[in-house]
N, C-alpha and C positions, 0 to 999 in steps of 0.2 A: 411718158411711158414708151415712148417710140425709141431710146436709149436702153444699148443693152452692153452688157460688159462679160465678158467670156474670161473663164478661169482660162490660164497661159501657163503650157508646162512641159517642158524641153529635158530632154533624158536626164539622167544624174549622172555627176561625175564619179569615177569611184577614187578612193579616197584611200591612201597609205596610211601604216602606220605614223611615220614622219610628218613633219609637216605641207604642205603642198606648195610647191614653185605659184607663186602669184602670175595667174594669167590675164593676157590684156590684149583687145583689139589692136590692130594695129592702126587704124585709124578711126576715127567716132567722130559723126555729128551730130547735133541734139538740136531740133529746133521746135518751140511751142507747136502744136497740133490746129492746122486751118482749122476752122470752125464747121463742125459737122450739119448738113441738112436739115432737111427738118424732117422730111420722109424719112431717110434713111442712114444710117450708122454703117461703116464698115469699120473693122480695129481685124489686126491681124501680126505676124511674125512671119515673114517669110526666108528662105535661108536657100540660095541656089553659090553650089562653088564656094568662092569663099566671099562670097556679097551675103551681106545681114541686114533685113531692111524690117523696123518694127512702127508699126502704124499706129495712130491715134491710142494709145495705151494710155495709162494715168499710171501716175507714180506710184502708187499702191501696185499694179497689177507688174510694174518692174519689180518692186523691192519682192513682193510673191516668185516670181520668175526666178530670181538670185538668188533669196533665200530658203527655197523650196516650202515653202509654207502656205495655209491656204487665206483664204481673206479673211475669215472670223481671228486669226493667228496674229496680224498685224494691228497694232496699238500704236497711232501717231494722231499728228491733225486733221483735221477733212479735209485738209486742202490737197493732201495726199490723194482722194478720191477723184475730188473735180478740177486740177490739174493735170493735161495730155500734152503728151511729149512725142513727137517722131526721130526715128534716128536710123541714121548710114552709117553701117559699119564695115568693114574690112577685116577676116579673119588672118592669122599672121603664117607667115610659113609654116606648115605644119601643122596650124589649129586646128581642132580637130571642133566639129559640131557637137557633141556632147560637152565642150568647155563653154559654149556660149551661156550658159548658165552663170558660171565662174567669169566669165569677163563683162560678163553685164554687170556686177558684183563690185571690179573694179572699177567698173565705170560709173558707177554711183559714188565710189568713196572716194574719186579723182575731180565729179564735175560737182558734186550736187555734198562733199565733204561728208557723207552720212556718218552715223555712230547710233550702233542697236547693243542691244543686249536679250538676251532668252530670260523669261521665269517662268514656270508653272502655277496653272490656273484652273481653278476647276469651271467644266462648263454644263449647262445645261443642252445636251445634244439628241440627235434620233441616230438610234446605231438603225444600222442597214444590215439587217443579218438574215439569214436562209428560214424560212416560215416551217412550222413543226410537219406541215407533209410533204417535204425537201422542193427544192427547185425544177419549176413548170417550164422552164426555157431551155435549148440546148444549145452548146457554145458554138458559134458562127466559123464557119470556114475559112481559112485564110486567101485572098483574092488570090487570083493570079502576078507574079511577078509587073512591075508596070516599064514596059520597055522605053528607051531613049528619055528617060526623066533619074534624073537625083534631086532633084528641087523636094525642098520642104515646105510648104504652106500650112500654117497654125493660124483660121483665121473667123471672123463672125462679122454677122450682116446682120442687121437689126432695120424693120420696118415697120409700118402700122398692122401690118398681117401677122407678125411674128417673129420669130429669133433662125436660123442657120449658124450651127456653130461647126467648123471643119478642125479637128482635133489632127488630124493626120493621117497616115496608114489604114486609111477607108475608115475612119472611124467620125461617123456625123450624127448630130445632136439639132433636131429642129424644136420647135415650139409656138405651136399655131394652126389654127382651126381645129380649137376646143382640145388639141390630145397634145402628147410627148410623144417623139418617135425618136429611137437610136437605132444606130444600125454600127456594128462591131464596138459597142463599148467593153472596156472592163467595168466591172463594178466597183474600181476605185475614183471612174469619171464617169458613171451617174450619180455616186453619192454624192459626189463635186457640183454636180453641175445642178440636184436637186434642190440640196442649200440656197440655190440663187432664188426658189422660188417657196421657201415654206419659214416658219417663223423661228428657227435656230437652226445651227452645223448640221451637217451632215458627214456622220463616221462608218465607213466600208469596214464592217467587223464581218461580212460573209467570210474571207479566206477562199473566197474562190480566184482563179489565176485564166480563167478564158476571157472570151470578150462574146456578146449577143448581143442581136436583134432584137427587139419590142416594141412595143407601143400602148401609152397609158393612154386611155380615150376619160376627156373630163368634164362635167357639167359646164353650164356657160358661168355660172355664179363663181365654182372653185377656179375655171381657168382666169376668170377677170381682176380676182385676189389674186391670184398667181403672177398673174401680170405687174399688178399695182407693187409686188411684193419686190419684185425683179428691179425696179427702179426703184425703191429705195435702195436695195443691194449696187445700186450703180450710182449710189450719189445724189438722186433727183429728189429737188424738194418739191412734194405733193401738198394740193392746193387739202383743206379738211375732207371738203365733201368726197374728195376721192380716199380717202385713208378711212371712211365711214362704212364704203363698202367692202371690207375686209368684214364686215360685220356679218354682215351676208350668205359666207361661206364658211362653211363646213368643213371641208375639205375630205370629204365620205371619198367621193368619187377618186381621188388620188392616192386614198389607203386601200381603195378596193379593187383597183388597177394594178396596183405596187402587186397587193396579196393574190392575184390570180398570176400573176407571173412568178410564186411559190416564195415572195418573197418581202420582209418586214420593216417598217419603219417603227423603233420602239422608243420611246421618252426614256432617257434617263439621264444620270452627270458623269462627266469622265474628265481626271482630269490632262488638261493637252498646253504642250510648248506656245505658249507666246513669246513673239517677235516685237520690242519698245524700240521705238524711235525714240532715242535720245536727242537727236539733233540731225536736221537736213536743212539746205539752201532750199528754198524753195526757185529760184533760178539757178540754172547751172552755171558753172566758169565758159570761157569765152571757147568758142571750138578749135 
């Protein structure tokens, strides 16, 4: 449980009528991922100038990255999940940081030969929408400009105390000692980031467009499922007696945290794009 895996997700490109000039690193290395601690996890995407450095990822959380999709969305083998890759890259004259999406993309279907395809699926999801006495939070202020930095850091640290995830642009996501706390999220990256710890997707149908500050405060019973719930989402196989305690919790405390912040997690189905792996190396070609 001390392994944690943070949703990864780098601006969109925008997209012509036509079709789009295929873009590509101008240099890429890929090499398996050292074997992490036993304390502590860190996994990240850093982006300074035109250096690209992505840390301990699993091949799930790239083909996510490339394909703009979230991890309930991708359909392949596990080894997808417990396979991490590190990789240096070099943006090309002119590349611009919003294409690293798009050249991670090619870098999968150059090293690692992938072939997907889209269908529609219907899922059982909890829409995240505004609770009938409208929303209790108000949207967070924008920092101050941050002087002598263009560096981007997209990154998470995982311990026995809890999760830190750094989303970007002041937007941070912890999880540990019993509550959730964000500070500038939008509510298309809490929905995101709730999925990791409750028993189906998580879909942002509020339509709201700020980003806020909160905090869920949660029993020790709901936060310890929460926990257990978290590594399964990351891959880890749990021994029974710990998947037993799922039994335990309720999960009161985390809809009654949600709905004091004016806001709902509701059961239902909807149906959403999946992403099929057809076929992926499971090693990539040589660097």
């Amino acid at each position: 449980m001390h392994r944690w895996v943070v949703f990864i997700a780098l601006a969109p490109a925008l997209f012509a009528q036509a079709a789009p000039k295929r873009v590509e690193f101008e240099v890429a290395s890929i090499k398996p991922s050292p074997p992490t601690g036993v304390q502590r996890v860190d996994i990240g995407v850093h982006i300074d100038g035109a250096q690209v450095r992505c840390t301990a990822l699993s091949l799930r959380e790239y083909i996510r990255m490339a394909y703009q999709v979230k991890d309930f969305q991708v359909q392949g083998p596990e080894w997808l999940t417990s396979d991490r890759f590190d990789i240096a890259a070099k943006l090309p004259e002119g590349g611009r940081r919003d294409q690293v999406r798009e050249m991670v993309q090619s870098l999968l279907e150059d090293r690692f030969h992938i072939k997907v395809h889209h269908e529609q699926k219907e899922f059982p999801v909890y829409a995240l929408i505004v609770g009938k006495g409208g929303l209790k939070i108000k949207e967070t202020a924008p920092p101050p400009p941050a002087a002598g930095t263009t560096a981007v850091n997209v990154a998470a640290s995982g311990a026995q105390q809890g999760v830190v995830i750094n989303l970007g642009d002041g937007a941070v996501f912890s999880f540990g000692d019993d509550k959730i706390q964000g500070t500038r999220l939008t509510m298309t990256n809490t929905a995101d980031l709730l999925a990791r710890f409750v028993d189906r997707p998580v879909v942002d149908l509020t339509d709201l467009k700020g980003r806020y500050d909160f905090t869920l405060p949660l029993s020790p019973e709901d936060y310890r499922a929460m926990r257990i719930r978290s590594a399964i989402s990351a891959g880890i196989t749990l021994p029974p007696q710990a998947l037993r305690l799922l039994d335990e919790s309720s999960g009161d405390s985390l809809y009654a945290a949600i709905d004091k912040l004016g806001l709902k997690l509701e059961a239902r189905k909807q149906p959403l794009d999946v992403l099929v792996v057809d076929h992926m190396d499971r090693t990539p070609s040589e660097n």
